[in-house]
C-alpha positions in Angstrom: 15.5 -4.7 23.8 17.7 -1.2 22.7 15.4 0.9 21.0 17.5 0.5 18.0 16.9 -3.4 17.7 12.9 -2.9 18.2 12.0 -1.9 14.3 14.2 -4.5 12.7 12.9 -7.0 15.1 9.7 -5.9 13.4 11.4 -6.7 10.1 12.2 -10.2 10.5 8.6 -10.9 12.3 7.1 -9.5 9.1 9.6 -11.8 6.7 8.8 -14.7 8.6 5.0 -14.2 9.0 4.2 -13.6 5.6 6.8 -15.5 4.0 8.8 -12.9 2.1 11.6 -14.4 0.1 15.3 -12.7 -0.6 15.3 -10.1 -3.2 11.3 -9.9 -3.6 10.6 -6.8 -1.6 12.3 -3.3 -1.4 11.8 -1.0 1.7 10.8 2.5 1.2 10.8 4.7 3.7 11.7 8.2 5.2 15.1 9.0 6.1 14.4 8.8 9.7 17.6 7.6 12.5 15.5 4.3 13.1 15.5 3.2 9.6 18.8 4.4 8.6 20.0 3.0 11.6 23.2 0.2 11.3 21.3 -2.2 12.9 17.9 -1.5 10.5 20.5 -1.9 7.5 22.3 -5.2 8.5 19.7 -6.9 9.3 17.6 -6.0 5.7 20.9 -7.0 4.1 20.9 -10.4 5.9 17.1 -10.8 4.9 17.6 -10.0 1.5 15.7 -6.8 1.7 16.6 -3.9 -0.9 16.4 -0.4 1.3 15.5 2.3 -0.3 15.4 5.8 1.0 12.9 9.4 0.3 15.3 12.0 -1.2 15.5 15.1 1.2 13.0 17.5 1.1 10.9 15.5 -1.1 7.5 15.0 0.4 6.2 12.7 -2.6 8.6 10.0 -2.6 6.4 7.4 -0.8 3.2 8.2 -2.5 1.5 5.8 -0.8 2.1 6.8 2.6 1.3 10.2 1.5 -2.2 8.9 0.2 -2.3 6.5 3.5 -2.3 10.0 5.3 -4.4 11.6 3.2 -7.6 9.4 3.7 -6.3 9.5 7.3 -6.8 13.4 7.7 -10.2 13.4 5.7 -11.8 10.6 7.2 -15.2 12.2 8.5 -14.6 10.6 12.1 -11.3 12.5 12.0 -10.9 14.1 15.9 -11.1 17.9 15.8 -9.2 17.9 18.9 -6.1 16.3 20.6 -6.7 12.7 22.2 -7.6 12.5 25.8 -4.5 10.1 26.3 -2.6 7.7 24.7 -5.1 4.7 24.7 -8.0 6.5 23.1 -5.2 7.9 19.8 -4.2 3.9 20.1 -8.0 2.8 19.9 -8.9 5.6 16.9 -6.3 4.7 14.8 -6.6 1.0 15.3 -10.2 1.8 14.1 -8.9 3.5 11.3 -6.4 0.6 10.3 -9.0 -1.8 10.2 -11.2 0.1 8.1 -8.5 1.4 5.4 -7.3 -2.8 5.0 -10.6 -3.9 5.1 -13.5 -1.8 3.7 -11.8 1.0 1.9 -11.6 0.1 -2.1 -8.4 1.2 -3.5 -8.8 2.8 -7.0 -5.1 2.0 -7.6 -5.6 -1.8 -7.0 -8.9 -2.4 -9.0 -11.4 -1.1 -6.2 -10.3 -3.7 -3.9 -9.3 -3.7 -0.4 -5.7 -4.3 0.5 -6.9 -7.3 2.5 -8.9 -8.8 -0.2 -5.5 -8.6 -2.2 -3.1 -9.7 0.0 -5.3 -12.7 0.7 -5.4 -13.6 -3.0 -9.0 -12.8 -3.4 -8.7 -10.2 -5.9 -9.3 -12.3 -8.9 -12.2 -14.0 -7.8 -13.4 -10.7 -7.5 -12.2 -9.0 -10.2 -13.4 -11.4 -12.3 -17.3 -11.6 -11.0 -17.3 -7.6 -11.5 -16.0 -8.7 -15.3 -19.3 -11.0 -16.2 -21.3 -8.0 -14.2 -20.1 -5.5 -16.5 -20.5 -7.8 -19.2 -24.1 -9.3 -18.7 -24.9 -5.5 -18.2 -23.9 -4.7 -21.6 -26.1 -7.7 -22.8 -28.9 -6.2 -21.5 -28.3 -2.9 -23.0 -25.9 -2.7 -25.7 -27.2 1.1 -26.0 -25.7 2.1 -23.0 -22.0 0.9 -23.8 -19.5 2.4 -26.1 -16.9 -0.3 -26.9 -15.7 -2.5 -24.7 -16.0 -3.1 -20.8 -14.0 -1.4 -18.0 -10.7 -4.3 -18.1 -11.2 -5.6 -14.5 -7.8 -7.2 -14.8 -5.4 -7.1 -12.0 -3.1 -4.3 -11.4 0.6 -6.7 -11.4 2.6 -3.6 -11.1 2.2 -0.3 -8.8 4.4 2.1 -9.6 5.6 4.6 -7.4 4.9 8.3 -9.4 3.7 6.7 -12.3 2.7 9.3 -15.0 -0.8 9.9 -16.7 -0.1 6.5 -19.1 0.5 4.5 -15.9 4.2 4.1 -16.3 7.1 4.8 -14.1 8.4 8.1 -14.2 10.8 7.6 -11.3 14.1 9.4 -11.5 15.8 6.2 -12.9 15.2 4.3 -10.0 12.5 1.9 -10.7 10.8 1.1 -7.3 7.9 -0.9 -7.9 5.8 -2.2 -5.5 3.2 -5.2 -6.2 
């Protein structure tokens, strides 16, 4: 397969695997050859995929692979020196995958993993920490000012979203859910 083919191969496995329907996602990424790529761009227009592109020299335009690589660099297990070869960096950051989907609570998602929300068991979730929180404030009113931390989903993640938790994109209203 040309090198070019491999990622939008990737692409349609994605679509299919996970059911993804035309116009429900848009693609962020960097503005890398393999993604900019005519072969990359046909075949998200075929799928029904909305591409969508970091602006040049603009480091926080994909915030969440900025905070993706964030928890990456500060992980505590984080090797202080190079990998030994190429199977040992695959084993780390397969590791380090599996961790970040499926142990790591997200702050911007309710404290949940991405796994648990992807699988559709946030809001079983969600809602058992709701009657925690609330039974807890039974038991001692004195403790709580006003109402309960809202454990309701988070339906819209904004890209750059200011202190209120709107957008404050540059007129471009990515959203991701």
């Amino acid at each position: 397969m040309a090198q070019a083919a491999r990622p939008a191969e990737i692409v349609r496995d994605i679509v299919c695997r996970e059911g993804i329907t035309r116009d429900q996602v848009t693609l962020h990424s960097d503005n890398g050859g393999p993604m900019k790529g005519a072969t990359m761009l046909a075949t998200l227009q075929a799928l029904g995929i909305l591409p969508s592109f970091s602006r040049p020299a603009v480091s926080n335009d994909n915030p969440y692979s900025e905070a993706l690589f964030k928890t990456l660099k500060y992980r505590p297990d984080y090797p202080a020196n190079p990998f030994a070869d190429l199977n040992q960096a695959r084993l780390w950051v397969t590791g380090f995958v599996t961790w970040y989907n499926h142990e790591h609570r997200h702050s911007a998602i309710q404290y949940v993993t991405p796994h648990q929300r992807h699988s559709g068991q946030e809001d079983t979730i969600l809602k058992l920490r709701q009657q925690v929180y609330e039974a807890a404030k039974k038991r001692h009113p004195e403790r709580w000012q006003g109402k309960t931390r809202s454990w309701d989903p988070v339906t819209v993640v904004y890209l750059n979203p200011d202190r209120n938790g709107e957008n404050i994109n540059d007129g471009r209203d990515k959203k991701a859910a």
